[in-house]
Structure formats: structure tokens, C-alpha cells
C-alpha positions in Angstrom: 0.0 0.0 0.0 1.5 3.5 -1.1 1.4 6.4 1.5 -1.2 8.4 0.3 -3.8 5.2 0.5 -2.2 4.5 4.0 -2.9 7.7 5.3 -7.3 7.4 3.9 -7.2 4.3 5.9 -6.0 5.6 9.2 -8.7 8.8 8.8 -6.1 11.2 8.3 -7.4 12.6 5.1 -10.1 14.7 5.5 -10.5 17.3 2.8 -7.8 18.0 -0.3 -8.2 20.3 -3.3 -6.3 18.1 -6.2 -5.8 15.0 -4.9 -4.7 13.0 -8.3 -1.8 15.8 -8.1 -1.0 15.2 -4.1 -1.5 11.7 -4.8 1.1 11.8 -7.3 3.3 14.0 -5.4 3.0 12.0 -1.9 3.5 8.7 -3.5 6.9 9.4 -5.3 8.6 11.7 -2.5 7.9 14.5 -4.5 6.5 16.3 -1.9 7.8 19.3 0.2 5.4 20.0 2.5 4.8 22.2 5.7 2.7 22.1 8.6 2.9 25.5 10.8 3.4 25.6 14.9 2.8 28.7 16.7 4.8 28.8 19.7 2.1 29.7 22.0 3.7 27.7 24.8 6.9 26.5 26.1 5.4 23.2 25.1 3.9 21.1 22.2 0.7 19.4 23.1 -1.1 16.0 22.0 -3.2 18.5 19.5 0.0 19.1 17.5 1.2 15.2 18.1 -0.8 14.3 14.9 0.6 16.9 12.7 4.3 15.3 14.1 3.0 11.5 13.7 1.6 12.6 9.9 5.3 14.8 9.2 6.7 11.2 10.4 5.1 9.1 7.9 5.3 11.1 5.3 9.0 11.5 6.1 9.7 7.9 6.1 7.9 7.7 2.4 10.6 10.0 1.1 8.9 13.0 1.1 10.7 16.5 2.8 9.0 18.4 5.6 9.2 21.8 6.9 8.3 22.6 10.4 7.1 26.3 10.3 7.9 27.8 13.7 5.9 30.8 14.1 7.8 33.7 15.2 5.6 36.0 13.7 2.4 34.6 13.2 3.1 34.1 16.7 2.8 37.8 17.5 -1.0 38.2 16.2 -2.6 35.2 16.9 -5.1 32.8 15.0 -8.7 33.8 15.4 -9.6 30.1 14.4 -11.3 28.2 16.7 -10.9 31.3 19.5 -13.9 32.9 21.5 -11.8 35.5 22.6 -8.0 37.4 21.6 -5.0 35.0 22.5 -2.7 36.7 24.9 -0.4 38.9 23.4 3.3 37.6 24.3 7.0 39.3 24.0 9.3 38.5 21.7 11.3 36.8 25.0 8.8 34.6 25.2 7.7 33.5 21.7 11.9 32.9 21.4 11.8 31.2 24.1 9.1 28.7 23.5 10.4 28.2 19.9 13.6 26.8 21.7 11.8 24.3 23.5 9.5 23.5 20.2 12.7 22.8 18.1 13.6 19.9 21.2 10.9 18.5 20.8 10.4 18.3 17.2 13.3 16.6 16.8 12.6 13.6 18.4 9.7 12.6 15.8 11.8 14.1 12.9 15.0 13.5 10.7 16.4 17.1 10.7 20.0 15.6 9.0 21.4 16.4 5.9 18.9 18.2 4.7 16.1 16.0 5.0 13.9 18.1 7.1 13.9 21.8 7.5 12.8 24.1 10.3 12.2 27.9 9.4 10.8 30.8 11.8 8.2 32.8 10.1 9.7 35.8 11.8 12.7 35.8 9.3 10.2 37.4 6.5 7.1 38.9 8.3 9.1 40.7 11.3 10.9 43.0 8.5 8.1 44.0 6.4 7.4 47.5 5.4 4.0 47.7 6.2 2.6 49.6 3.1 4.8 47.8 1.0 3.2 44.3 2.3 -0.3 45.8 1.2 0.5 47.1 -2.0 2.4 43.7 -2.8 0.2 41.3 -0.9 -3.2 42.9 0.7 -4.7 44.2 -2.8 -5.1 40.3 -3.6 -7.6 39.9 -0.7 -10.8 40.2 -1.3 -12.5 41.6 2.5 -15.7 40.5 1.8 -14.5 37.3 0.7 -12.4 36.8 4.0 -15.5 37.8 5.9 -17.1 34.8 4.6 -14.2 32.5 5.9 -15.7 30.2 8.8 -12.5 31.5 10.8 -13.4 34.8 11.2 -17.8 34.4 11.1 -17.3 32.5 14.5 -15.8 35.5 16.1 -17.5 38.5 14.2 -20.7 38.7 17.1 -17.8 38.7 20.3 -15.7 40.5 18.4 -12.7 40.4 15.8 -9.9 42.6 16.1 -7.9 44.0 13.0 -4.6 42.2 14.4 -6.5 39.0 14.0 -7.8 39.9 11.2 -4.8 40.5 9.8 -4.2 36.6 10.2 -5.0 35.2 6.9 -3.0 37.3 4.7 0.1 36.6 6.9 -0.5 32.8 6.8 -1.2 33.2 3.0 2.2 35.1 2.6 3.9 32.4 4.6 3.1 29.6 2.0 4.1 32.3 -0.8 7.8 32.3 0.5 7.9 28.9 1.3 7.0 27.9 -2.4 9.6 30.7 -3.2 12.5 29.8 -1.2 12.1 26.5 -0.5 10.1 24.8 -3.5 7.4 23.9 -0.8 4.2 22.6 -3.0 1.8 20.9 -0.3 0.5 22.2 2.6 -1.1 20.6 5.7 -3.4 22.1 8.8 -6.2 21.3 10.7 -9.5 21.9 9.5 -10.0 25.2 11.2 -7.3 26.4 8.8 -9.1 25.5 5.4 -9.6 28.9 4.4 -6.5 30.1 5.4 -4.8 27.6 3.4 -6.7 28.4 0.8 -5.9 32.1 0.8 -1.8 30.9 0.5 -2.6 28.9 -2.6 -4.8 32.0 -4.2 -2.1 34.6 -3.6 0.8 32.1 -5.4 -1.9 31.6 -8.2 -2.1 35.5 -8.4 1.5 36.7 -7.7 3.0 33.5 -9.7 0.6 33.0 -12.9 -1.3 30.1 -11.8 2.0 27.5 -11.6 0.3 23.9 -10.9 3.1 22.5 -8.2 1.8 25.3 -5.7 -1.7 24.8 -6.2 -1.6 21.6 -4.2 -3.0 21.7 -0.4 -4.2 19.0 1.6 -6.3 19.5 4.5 -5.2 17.0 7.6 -8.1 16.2 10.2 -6.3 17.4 13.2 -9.2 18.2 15.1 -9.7 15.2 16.6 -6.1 15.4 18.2 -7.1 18.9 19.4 -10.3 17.2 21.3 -8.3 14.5 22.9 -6.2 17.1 24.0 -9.0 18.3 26.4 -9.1 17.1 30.0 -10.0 18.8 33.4 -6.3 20.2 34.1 -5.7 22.0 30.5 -4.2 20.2 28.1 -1.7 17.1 27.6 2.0 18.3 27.1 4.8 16.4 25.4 6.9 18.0 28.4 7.4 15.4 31.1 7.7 18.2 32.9 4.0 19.5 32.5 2.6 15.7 31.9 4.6 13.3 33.4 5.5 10.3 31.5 2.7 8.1 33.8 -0.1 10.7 33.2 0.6 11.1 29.2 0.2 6.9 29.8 -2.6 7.3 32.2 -4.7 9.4 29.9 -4.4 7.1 27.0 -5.1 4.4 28.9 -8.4 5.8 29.9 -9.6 6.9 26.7 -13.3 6.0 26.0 -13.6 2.1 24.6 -15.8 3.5 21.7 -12.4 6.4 20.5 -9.2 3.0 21.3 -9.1 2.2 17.9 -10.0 5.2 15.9 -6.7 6.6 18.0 -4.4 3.4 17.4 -5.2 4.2 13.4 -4.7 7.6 13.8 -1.6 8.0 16.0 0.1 4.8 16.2 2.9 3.2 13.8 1.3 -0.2 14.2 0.7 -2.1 10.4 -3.1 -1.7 9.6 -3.1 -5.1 9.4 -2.5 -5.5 13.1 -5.2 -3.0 13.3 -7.6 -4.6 11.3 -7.7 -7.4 13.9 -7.9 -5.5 16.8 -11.2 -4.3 15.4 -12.8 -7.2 16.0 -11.9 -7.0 19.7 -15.0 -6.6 22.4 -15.5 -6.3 25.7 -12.0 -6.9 28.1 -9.8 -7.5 25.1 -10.5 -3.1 25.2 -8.8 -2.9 27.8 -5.1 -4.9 26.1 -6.3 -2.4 23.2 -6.3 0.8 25.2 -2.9 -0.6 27.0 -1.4 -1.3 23.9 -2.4 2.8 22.5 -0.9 3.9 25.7 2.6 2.0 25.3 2.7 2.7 22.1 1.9 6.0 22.4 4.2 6.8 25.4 7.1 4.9 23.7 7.0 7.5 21.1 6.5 10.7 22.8 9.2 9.8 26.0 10.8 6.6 24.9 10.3 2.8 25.8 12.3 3.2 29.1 9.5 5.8 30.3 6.8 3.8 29.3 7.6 0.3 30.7 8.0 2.6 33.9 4.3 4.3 33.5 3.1 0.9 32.4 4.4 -1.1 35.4 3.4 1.8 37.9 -0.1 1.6 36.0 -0.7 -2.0 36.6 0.7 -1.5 40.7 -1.5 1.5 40.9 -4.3 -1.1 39.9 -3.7 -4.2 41.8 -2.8 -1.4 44.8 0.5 -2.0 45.0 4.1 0.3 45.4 3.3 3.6 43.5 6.6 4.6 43.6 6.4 6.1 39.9 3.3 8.1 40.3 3.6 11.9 39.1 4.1 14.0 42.4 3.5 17.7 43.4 5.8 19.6 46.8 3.7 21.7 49.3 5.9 24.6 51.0 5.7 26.0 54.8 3.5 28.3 53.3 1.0 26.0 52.5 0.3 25.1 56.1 -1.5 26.5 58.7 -1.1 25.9 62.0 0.3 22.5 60.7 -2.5 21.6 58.5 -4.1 22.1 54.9 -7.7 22.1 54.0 -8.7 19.4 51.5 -9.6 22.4 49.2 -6.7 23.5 49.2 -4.7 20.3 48.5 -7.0 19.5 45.9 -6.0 22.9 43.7 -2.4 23.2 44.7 -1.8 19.3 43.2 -3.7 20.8 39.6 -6.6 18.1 40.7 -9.0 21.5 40.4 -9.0 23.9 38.5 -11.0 26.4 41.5 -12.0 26.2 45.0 -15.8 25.9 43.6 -14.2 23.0 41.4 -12.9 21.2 44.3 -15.9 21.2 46.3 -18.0 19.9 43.3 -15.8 17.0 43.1 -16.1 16.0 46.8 -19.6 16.6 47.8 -21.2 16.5 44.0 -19.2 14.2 42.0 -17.7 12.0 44.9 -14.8 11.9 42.9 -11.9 12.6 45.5 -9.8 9.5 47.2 -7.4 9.9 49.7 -5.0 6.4 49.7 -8.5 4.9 48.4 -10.7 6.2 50.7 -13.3 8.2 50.0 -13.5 12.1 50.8 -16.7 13.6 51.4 -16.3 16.4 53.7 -15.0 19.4 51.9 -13.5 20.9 55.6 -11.3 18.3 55.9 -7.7 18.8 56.8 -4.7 16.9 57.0 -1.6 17.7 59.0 1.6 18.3 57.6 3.6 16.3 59.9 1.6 13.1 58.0 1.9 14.4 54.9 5.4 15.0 55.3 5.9 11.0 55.3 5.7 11.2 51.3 3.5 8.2 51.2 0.0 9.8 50.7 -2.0 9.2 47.2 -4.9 11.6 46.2 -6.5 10.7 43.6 -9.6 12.8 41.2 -11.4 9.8 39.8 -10.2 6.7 37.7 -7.7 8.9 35.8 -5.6 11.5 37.7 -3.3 10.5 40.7 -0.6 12.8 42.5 1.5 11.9 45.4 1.8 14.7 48.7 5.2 15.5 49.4 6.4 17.9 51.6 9.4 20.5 51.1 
């Protein structure tokens, strides 16, 4: 099976604009494509782990990718998908988050001898002479036409700022010089990027006569990984310093029976023949499935070292035994008061709640909350430090999120 039918089977396809032409291009290595990251964080999440996994495969076919770090997309922010402005951030910090994205890239991708490339956005858009960009690039946009786009109707009743707006054209522009400098002819983004991708193929058609090697966009179905990104603490990082290594397992582990094997196509490097088997799999054989994605799936992201560790302490954690490898958090001497901290309390500063409000729903609503298995259900609670301090006590926020007390 060639690439491009590989990556229709595993749901990866969602939308394309010439796909005898990507076919063609995807299937003979002739493809050099990119996939943008705005460095929003000083961490990739499971929402861009797709984008990585796809850059991986199509890597391995032969085809080159470029990993478009956005320095200056970075700066304005993508309405897409938003309800309200992204926080603005300094040039420090977008610099410093495109550090740690650049880490982390490389262990899903082959940066050597040219057969990857990583370019920074801010290398073009950062030095533009801002009526020069709209007498070269802005009289191609149509305003009424970008109106129409489903990335800026979602925001027009709460309200769209001209920086966002400003958006499209700047993403459109960054296909423009990768086709330029680079020979970049495919593009991939999540489907809340369609008409922005769209935009970057339009202004090469208008600025470069219509040539047929930049016409070519694919559309990748990334939303799911955004979804599955979603749990009651924010989002799962690729940092093991924000999601431990046991969580990132933990989470896959406890992903809903009917999403296992949509998520072993989609993510994992298993054959689809393996796959194909695993379909027919009900009832407990879920569970090997779902400890199979999270092995897998941990492997990749931290290495098999990490994720025979979260494995093992995931089957203790189970069977009640040593929990040595369970993700921990430190409570300081300011934590305390008069040698004790409410259950509240404990329950926020461990990221088990998002709120005070949040806590108490989980104790007295949800009956969610377990201290070393037992059951919490008085919201005044307190616990003294001098027990805590023994490093031995589990809480726990359902079947899914554990973190063990220390004390500094």
C-alpha cells in the first residue's frame, strides 16, 4: 500500500483540493510539504502530536517536511477556533518557546542532511514595510471574501480585532515564500485552517501566474487530536515536565472504549493489518487495546524506558500496590496552617481542580476525591503536615488523575 492510500485508511485525510496531483506527489517523495506551529507555549501538546506523527510518515515515504515555527504569526494570533483574543506575548517569550518547540520536534523528525527543515516565520514577516506588504500582498484579498471564511464568522458577534484579522493574509504570505525559497508545493493544517490555506494557494496563483506544483493543499483532520487534548487540568503536554510520562500513559489508557481504535489508526505506527484485527476485539480485550495505545503512544513521545516505567506503575497502581512512579507535586511551609491544609486547598495546589468551587463539586457532588482509596466527602477536611510530610499519601480525582503529597 503506497502512502497516500495508507494515510485514507488511518482517517487522516479529511479534505484535499487536487488529490490526483497530491497523490502523485505524496507517493513518489515528490512532496515538500509544511505544517505551521505557533509557539504559544513553552510546550507542544497531544493537538499538534498528529501533525508530528503525519510529518513522520510522510518522512519515512521519502517525502521533505518543513516545520514552520511561528515567530511572527506568533505575534497576532489565530482567530480560528478562538472565542476570545490569544494573549499577546514578548518577543522573550515566543523565542523562548520556539527553543523548547525545536527539542521536541526533533525527536519525531529527521532534521540531517537536509532532510527536514525548520524555518521561523519571523525571518520574513518581522521586516516588512508595512505599506509595501499591502500594495504587494493585501490588494489580492478580497474583505468581503475573507469575511465569509468560517475562521473569522465564529468570532464577528464577540468581536474580531484588526490584528486577528490581519491573520490570513500573513499565513497566505507564509506559503508564498515557502514555495519561493524552498520549493514547498503541499501544505497541511487542521480543518480550522481550510480557508486560510486556501488564501496561501490563491495569492501564489495571483503573484506567480497560476503555476500547478503550488496549487496543491491537503487539508489533515487534526481536530480530533485537538479534542483528545481536552481534560479537566488543560491540556496534555509532550513535556514530562507538565505531563509526566505516567499521566501522558494514564490518559491514554483511559480513553473512551468506543475512540481506542480510531486513536491506534490515527496515531500509532502499528501495520493496519495488526489494526484490522484489533477491530474485532470486544469487551475486556478493550482494555489490552487501550494498554497497547498507551505503550505505544508513550514509547513514542518519552521513549520505551519511560513507558515500561508508567506501564508497570499503572498496573501497581491497579492491583494497589508500590506507587513509587506516580507523578508528584511539593507543598511549601506556606502552605500550612497551624500544621495543617484544608482538603480544598490540596485539591487545587496538586492541579486536581481547576477552582475552590471546582474542588468542592468533586467532593460533595461528584464524589470523585480518594485519599489512599478512601473516600473524601467532607469538603473541611484537613490533613496535618507532619503526615503528609511522610511522602506516602495518594490523592486521587477519579479513575484517571493521581498525585502523590510530598512535603518541602
Amino acid at each position: 500500500m503506497q502512502i497516500y492510500e495508507e494515510l485514507q485508511r488511518r482517517g487522516l485525510i479529511a479534505q484535499v483540493t487536487d488529490e490526483d496531483r497530491i497523490r502523485e506527489l505524496v507517493n513518489t517523495g515528490k512532496a515538500v510539504f509544511y505544517i505551521g506551529f505557533d509557539p504559544t507555549a513553552d510546550s507542544l501538546h497531544i493537538g499538534h502530536f498528529m501533525a508530528l506523527c503525519l510529518m513522520r510518515r510522510l518522512q519515512q515515504a521519502g517525502n521533505k517536511p518543513i516545520a514552520l515555527l511561528g515567530g511572527g504569526t506568533g505575534m497576532i494570533g489565530d482567530p480560528s477556533g478562538k472565542t476570545d483574543m490569544r494573549k499577546m506575548l514578548t518577543k522573550e517569550d515566543i523565542q523562548h518557546n520556539i527553543d523548547c518547540f525545536k527539542v521536541q520536534m526533533s525527536r519525531f523528525i529527521d532534521f540531517s542532511d537536509g532532510k527536514a527543515l525548520m524555518v521561523n516565520n519571523a525571518d520574513w514577516l518581522l521586516d516588512l514595510n508595512y505599506v509595501d506588504f499591502l500594495r504587494e500582498v493585501g490588494r489580492h484579498f478580497s474583505v468581503n471574501r475573507m469575511l465569509t471564511a468560517e475562521c473569522y464568522k465564529q468570532r464577528m458577534e464577540r468581536g474580531l480585532t484588526f490584528l486577528e484579522f490581519n491573520y490570513m493574509i500573513m499565513q497566505a504570505y507564509d506559503f508564498y515564500r515557502l514555495y519561493k525559497d524552498y520549493g514547498c508545493n503541499l501544505q497541511f493544517g487542521g480543518d480550522d485552517q481550510w480557508s486560510n490555506m486556501l488564501a496561501g494557494s490563491e495569492l501564489i496563483r495571483r503573484k506567480d501566474g497560476g503555476d500547478a506544483d503550488a496549487m496543491t493543499q491537503v487539508l489533515l483532520l487534526n481536530s480530533e487530536g485537538k479534542k483528545m487534548g481536552k481534560t479537566v487540568s488543560g491540556a496534555v503536554w509532550l513535556d514530562p515536565k507538565k505531563t509526566s510520562p505516567f499521566e501522558f500513559y494514564q490518559y491514554w489508557r483511559n480513553v473512551p472504549d468506543a475512540d481506542v481504535l480510531r486513536c491506534i489508526r490515527l496515531l500509532t505506527f502499528l501495520p493496519l493489518e495488526q489494526i484490522d484485527e484489533m477491530d474485532k476485539w470486544e469487551g475486556s480485550e478493550l482494555n489490552r487495546a487501550k494498554e497497547i495505545l498507551a505503550w505505544e503512544l508513550t514509547s513514542l513521545v518519552h521513549g520505551e524506558e519511560e513507558a515500561e516505567k508508567a506501564q508497570a506503575a499503572a498496573k501497581a497502581l491497579f492491583a494497589g500496590g508500590p506507587q513509587a512512579e506516580i507523578p508528584s507535586f511539593t507543598l511549601q511551609d506556606g502552605d500550612f496552617e497551624n500544621g495543617e491544609i484544608g482538603i480544598i486547598q490540596l485539591l487545587t495546589k496538586a492541579g486536581l481542580a481547576t477552582s475552590n468551587g471546582d474542588a468542592r463539586r468533586a467532593i460533595t457532588k461528584d464524589g470523585s476525591i480518594k485519599i489512599d482509596g478512601r473516600k473524601v466527602t467532607d469538603p473541611f477536611e484537613k490533613l496535618s503536615k507532619d503526615e503528609l510530610a511522610k511522602g506516602e499519601t495518594v490523592i486521587s480525582k477519579g479513575k484517571k488523575n493521581f498525585k502523590k503529597v510530598l512535603v518541602d
